[in-house]
N, C-alpha and C positions, 0 to 999 in steps of 0.2 A: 502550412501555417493556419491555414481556415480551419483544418479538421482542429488543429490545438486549442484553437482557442474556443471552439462550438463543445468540444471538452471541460474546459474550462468554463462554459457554464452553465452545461447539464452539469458539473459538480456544484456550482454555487445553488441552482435553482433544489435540486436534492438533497442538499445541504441542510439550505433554511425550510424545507418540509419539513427534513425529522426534527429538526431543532424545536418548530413549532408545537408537533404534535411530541415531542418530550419534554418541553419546557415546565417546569416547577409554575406554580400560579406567581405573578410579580405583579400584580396592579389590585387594589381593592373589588374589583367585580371578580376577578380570579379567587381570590380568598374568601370570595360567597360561593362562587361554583364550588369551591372545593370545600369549603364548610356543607354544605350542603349534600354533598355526597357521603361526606362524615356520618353525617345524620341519618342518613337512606341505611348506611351500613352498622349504624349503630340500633335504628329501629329494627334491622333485622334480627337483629341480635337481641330484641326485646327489652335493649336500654333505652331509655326514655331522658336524652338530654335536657336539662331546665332553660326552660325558653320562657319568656312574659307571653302572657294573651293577651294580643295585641288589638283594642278594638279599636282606633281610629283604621280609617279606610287604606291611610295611606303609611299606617303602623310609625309615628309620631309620636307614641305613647314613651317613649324610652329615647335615650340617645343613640344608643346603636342602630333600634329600629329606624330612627330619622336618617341614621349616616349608612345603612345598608337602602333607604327607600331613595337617597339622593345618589347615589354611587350605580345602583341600578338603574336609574332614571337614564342618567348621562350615559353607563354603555350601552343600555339602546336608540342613544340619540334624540330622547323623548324631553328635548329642554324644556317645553313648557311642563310637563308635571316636576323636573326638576327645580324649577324654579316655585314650586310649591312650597321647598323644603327648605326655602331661603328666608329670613326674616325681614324683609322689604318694609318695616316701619322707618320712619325716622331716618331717613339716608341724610345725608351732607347734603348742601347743595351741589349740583351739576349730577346727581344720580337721580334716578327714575325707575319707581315699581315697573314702569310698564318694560326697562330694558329688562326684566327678572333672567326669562330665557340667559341672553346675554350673558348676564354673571356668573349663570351655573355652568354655562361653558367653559368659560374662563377660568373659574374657579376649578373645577375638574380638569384645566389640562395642567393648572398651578399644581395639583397632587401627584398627576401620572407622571408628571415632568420629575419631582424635587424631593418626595415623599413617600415614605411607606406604614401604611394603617395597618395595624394588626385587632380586627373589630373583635377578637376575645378580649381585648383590654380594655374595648366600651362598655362603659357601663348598660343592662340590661335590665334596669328597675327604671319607675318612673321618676325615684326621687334624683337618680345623676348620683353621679361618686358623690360620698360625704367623707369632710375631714381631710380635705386638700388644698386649702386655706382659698379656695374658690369662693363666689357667692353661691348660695344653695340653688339659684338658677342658672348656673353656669357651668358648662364643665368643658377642658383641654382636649381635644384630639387628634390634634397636630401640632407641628412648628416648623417654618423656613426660614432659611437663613437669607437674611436680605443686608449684601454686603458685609459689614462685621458687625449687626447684628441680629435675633434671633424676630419673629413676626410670629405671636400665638393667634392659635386658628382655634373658637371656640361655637359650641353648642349652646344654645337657649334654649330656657323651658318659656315658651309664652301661652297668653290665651287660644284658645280654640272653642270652636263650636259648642262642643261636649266639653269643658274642661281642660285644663295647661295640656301642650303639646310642645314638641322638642324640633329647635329650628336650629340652620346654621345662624350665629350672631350678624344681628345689623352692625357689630362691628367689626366683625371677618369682612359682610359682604360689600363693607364701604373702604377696604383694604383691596377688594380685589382689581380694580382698573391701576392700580399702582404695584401692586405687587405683578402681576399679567406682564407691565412692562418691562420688567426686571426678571423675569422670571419663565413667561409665558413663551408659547412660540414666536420665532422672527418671519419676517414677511414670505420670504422663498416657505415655509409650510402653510403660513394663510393661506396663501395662494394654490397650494396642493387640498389641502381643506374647502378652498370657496368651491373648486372647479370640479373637485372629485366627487363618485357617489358615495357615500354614507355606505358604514359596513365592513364587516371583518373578517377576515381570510386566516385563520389560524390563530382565529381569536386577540388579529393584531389589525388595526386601522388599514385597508387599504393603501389611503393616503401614504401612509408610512414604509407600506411595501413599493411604492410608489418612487418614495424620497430613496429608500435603500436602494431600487436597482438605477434611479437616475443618478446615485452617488458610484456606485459601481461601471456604469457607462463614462463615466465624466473621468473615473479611471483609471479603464483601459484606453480611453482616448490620450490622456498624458501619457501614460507607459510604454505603449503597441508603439509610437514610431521613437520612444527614446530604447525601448528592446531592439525595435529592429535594426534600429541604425548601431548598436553594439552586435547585433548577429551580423551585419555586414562585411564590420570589421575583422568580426572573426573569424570567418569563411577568405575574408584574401590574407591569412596569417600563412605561416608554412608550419602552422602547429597540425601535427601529426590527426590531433582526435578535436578537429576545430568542427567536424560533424555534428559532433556528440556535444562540446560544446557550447554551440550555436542553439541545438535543442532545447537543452537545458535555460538556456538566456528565453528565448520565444517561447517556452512552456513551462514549466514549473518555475521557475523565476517571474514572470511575468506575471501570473494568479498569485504569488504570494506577497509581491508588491501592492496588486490590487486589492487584495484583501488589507494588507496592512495599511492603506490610504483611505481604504473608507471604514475600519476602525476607528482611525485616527481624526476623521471628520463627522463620522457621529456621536465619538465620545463629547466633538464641542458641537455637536449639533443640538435641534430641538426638536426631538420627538421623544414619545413617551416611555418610561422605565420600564412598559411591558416589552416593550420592542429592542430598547435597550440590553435587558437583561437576557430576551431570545440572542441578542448576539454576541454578549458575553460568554455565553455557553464555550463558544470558542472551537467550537466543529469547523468553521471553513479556515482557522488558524490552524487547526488542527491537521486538514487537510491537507492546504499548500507544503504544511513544513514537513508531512511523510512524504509528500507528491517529491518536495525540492529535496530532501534528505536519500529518497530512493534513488532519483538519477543519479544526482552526487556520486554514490556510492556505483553503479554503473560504472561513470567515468574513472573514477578512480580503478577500477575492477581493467578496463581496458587499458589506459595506463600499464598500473603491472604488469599485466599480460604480454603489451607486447615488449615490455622490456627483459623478461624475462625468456621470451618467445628468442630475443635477439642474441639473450645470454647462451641460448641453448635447453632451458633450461623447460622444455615440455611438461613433466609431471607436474611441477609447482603450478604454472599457467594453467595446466586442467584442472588443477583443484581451485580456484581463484572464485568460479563461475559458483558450484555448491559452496564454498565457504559465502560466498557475496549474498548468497541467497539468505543461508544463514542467519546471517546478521541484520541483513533487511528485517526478516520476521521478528530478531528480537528485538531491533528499534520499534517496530510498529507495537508491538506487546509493551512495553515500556513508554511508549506515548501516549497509548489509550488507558493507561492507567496514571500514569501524571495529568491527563483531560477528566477522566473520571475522579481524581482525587480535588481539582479544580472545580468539579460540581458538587461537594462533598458528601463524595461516594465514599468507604472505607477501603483505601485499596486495598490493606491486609487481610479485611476479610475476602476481597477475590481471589486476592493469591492464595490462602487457604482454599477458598471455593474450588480455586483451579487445581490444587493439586488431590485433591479428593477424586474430581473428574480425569484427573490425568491417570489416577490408577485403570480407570475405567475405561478412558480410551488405548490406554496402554494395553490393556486385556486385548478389546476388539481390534488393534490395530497391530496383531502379534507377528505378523508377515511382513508388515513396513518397517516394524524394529527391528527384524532380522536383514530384512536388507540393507538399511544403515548402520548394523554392526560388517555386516559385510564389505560395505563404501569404506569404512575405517579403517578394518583388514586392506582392502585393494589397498589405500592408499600410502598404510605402514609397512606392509611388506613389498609392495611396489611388485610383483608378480608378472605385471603388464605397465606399457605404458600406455599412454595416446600416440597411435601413429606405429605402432606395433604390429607385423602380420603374426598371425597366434593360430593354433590350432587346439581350439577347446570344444576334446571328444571329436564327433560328427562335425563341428563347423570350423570354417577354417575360414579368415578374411582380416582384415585390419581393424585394429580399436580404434572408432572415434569419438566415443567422449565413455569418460566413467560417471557415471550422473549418481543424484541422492539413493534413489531407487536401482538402478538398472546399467548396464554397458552398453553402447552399441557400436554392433560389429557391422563394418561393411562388407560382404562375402567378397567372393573372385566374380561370382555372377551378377554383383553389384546392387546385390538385396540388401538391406538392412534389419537386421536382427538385434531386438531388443530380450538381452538377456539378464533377469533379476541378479544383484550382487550375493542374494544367500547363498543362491545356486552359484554362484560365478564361484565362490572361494573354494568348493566342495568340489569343482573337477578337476580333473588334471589337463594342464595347461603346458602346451609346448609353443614354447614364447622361438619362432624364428627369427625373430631381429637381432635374440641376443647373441645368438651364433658370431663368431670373430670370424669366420672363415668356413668354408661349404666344400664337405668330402666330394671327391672325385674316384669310381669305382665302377672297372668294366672289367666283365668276363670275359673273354672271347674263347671259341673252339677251332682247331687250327685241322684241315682236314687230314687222317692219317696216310691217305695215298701221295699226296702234294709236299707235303712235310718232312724233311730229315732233321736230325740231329745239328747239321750245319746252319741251317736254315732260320729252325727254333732257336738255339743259341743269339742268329744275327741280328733276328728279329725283337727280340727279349732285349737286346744291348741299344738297340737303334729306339725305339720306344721309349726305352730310361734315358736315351739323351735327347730326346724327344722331350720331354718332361722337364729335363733337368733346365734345358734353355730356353723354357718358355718364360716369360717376364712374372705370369700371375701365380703360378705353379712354386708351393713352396718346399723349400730344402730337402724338410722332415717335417712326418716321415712322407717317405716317399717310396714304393715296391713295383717293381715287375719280375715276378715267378713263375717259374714253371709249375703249376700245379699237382700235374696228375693225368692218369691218362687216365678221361672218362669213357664211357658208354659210346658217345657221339664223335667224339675228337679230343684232339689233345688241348686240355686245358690251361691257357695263361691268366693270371688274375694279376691286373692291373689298379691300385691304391694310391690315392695323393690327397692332398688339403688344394684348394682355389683360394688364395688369401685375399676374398672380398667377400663382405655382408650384401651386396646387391645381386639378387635373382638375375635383373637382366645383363647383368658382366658376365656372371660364373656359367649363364647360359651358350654365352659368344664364345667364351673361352671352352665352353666344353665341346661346344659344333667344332672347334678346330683340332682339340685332342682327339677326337673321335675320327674326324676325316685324317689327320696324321696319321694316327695308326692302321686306319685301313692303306693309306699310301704305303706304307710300310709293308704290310704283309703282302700286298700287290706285286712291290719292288723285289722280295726276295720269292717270287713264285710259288707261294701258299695260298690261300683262300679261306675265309672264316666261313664256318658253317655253320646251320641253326640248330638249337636244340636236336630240334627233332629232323632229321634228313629228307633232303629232299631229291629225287629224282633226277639224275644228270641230262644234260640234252645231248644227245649223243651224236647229234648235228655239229657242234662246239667242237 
């Protein structure tokens, strides 16, 4: 159980890497990094995007500059220049220039929390959008919705040093201690906030990686003893595959629980949309339900097996394992492209993609297509089974699995030999199991000075009823003949069926035909002799 669940989260901790380092930009400082890059690659290109020249220090001259120079401020944490960019005249009573810092914080987590800036639609002149029924020192760059109704967040043009400069309004910033509370983070992240250091691990608040795995701790501590007290139960069941099961409950059921519970608590949580949206992506959802979809399929796959197993029913059961596998990879292929269409990717263009590249890999992988034309031959002509002793060419031994690629044979010397199914379908195969019944066939030579006429006849009659009353030994056909007089001795050829498919019967049965008939030829004062003659002892 330890190992599973130390599994479960090196999958979440490798999870939320890629997610971070693949994440689309989601928060207003993301959409300057990535503008910004725009620009790098547009200059290289020797387009020259139109930007104002900005000469206040703290680029004030324009609204955007102001809402890119406050958006930056706060993700490096640098509240007091952010509080530059706020209009701190004329506050309400109970607010105070000197909280400036303060409001800019505030005010920046009221955006990452509720909002999304797209700063190409700020205006980038000094004069501010005209002709949006605004005042000419004013302009819109947000809006939240605060219960059922909507809270406009705007931009001032006020005095400055050199000339009007572009601030957040003194009346957004005498909004924000009220909107914060409706809006803002709740206490359990203050407090991750006061205590935490400043800074960002994948471009997402520590803090908030923080709040994610103490939401994911908090659980698996619900889940781990409501799983295991269901794996308990399942283990004293007299269900056949409560193994398998019980796994299933304590490991991939358990991580996809976990997962869906701290979804389910940071969608009404309060951390910020960059973070948010990292785990929208939907990778460790993604996860869990091939992780929980795979075994599934496992159990199900043992299931049939042994009921099949019970039917009799071997070849089906061996195919069970490559069909299960099968279908695994096509569910996984069919997830990552419903996950990929949920980040919107175009999945038609991959499957396009894919089948371009599939010509390709098709080329290069001309030896594995032929051996799963091969796997489909084994399994439509049925040739062999599993559990089959077979002699293919030189090898001889039992089939123990027909696999995608390959057969393997157990020999008699108890090697295992893995043999490709291209080659398998291309040799000639002598299937011993399917034999009904196992020939019985002995020569004998009867020597010519020991042997008469009387003798051979008695001998030749007592053998066929030798045969004829043995229990295994069947009907027809059934021969004992006088051959022929050879070279060595006089020839009887003896022919029957053993009507059993097991080796070690037809073996018991034949040690006792064999010692009959030499009783036999004993009893009527003949002697068999070998091919080749051998030397009498003249002592005898």
């Amino acid at each position: 159980m330890h190992n599973k669940f130390f599994l479960g989260w090196v999958l979440f901790l490798s999870a939320f890497a890629l997610v971070a380092n693949a994440a689309e930009p989601t928060s207003v400082v993301q959409a300057l990094q990535k503008a910004s890059t725009d620009t790098t690659e547009q200059e290289f290109l020797d387009v020259e995007p139109h930007k104002y020249n900005y000469k206040d220090a703290l680029r004030r001259d324009t609204p955007r500059g102001a809402l890119e120079g406050f958006t930056q401020a706060t993700y490096e944490q640098d509240f007091e220049t952010a509080a530059k960019y706020l209009d701190l005249r004329y506050l309400p009573d109970g607010l105070s220039a000197d909280k400036g810092p303060e409001y800019a914080q505030k005010l920046q987590a009221i955006i990452d929390r509720n909002m999304w800036i797209d700063l190409e639609l700020i205006s980038d002149t000094p004069q501010g959008v005209t002709g949006d029924q605004l005042p000419s020192y004013r302009d819109l760059f947000g809006r939240v919705k605060l219960q059922s109704s909507e809270i406009a967040l705007y931009l001032q043009r006020v005095p400055g040093a050199n000339g009007s400069i572009w601030k957040i309004s003194n009346a957004t910033v005498a909004k924000v201690p009220q909107l914060y509370g409706n809006l803002g983070y709740g206490p359990l992240t203050e407090w991750y906030i006061a205590h935490l250091p400043e800074g960002r691990v994948f471009k997402v608040n520590i803090w908030e990686w923080a709040l994610i795995v103490t939401y994911l701790v908090v659980a698996f501590c619900i889940i781990i003893p409501i799983t295991w007290l269901f794996k308990i139960l399942i283990l004293r069941t007299e269900y056949h595959l409560k193994t398998e099961l019980a796994y299933i409950v304590a490991g991939p059921l358990r991580f996809f629980l976990a997962v869906m519970a701290v979804r389910t608590w940071l969608s009404h949580g309060t951390i910020s949309t960059a973070a948010l949206e990292a785990i929208d992506t939907g990778i460790l959802t993604l996860i869990s339900i091939i992780w929980l979809v795979w075994s599934g399929m496992g159990i199900i796959q043992a299931g049939l097996k042994q009921r099949m197993l019970d039917k009799g029913q071997k070849q089906g059961a061996s195919l069970l394992r490559p069909l299960t596998n099968f279908l695994r990879v096509i569910f996984v292929v069919l997830a990552v492209l419903v996950w990929l269409e949920h980040l919107g990717f175009n999945a038609s263009a991959i499957i396009a993609g894919m089948g371009i590249g599939g010509i390709a890999i098709a080329l290069a992988s001309k030896q594995s297509i032929e051996n799963f034309i091969g796997t489909i031959t084994l399994y439509s002509a049925a040739p062999i089974k599993v559990g089959n002793v077979c002699k293919f060419g030189s090898i001889k031994g039992t089939v123990e699995e027909i696999g995608l690629r390959c057969t393997q044979i157990r020999t008699l010397d108890r090697t295992l030999i893995h043999v490709p199914n291209a080659k398998l379908v291309e040799m000639e195969i002598e299937n011993i199991s399917e034999r009904e019944k196992i020939r019985f066939k002995a020569d004998i030579r009867l020597d010519y000075l020991m042997t008469n006429t009387e003798q051979l006849k008695a001998i030749i009659k007592d053998i066929k009823e030798m045969l004829e009353a043995h229990e295994l030994v069947m009907d027809s056909p059934l021969r004992v003949t006088f051959k022929g007089f050879g070279l060595h001795g006089l020839q009887v050829n003896i022919f029957a069926y053993v009507g059993t498919k097991s080796l070690p019967t037809y073996q018991v049965a034949s040690e006792e035909l064999h010692l009959g008939i030499m009783d036999i030829v004993i009893k009527h004062g003949s002697r068999i002799i070998p091919v080749a003659p051998v030397a009498l002892n003249t002592s005898q």
